[in-house]
N, C-alpha and C positions, 0 to 999 in steps of 0.2 A: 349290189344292184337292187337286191328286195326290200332296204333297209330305206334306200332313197326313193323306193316309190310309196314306202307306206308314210314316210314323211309328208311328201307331196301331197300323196291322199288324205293326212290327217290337215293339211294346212288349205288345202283347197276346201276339204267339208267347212272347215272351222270358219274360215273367211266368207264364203259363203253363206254361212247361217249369220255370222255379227252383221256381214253385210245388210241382207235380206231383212235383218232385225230392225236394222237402222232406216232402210231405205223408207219409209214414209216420212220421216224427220229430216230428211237431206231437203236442197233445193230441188224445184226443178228437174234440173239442168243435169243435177247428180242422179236423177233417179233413172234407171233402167230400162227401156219401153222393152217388151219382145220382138225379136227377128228385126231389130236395127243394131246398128253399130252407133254408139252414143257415148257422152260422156258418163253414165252410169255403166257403162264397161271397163275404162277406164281406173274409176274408185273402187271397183270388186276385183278386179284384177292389184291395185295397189294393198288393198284388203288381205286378199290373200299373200301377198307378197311378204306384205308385213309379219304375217300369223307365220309361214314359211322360214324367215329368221327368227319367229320366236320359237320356235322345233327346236332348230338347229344351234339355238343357243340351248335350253334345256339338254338337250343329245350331249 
């Protein structure tokens, strides 16, 4: 159980940062406002997601 939260934790910081790195280069549409639900939730969530199987291919 410890092993799979510190994954998460390393793939969510990780996505998170390329995200937030990227997000003034994205459209729009892709970019994230605060305290809405938008499609820049959607791309950091896929972000992470991505970064997530790259964990767990490295593991």
């Amino acid at each position: 159980m410890k092993r799979n939260f510190w994954r998460s934790l390393v793939a969510v910081v990780a996505g998170n940062a390329i995200y937030f790195s990227l997000m003034r280069y994205l459209p729009p549409r892709g970019q994230h406002q605060p305290f809405q639900i938008d499609w820049g939730l959607a791309v950091d969530f896929w972000v992470c997601l991505f970064c997530y199987g790259l964990v767990r291919m490295i593991r």
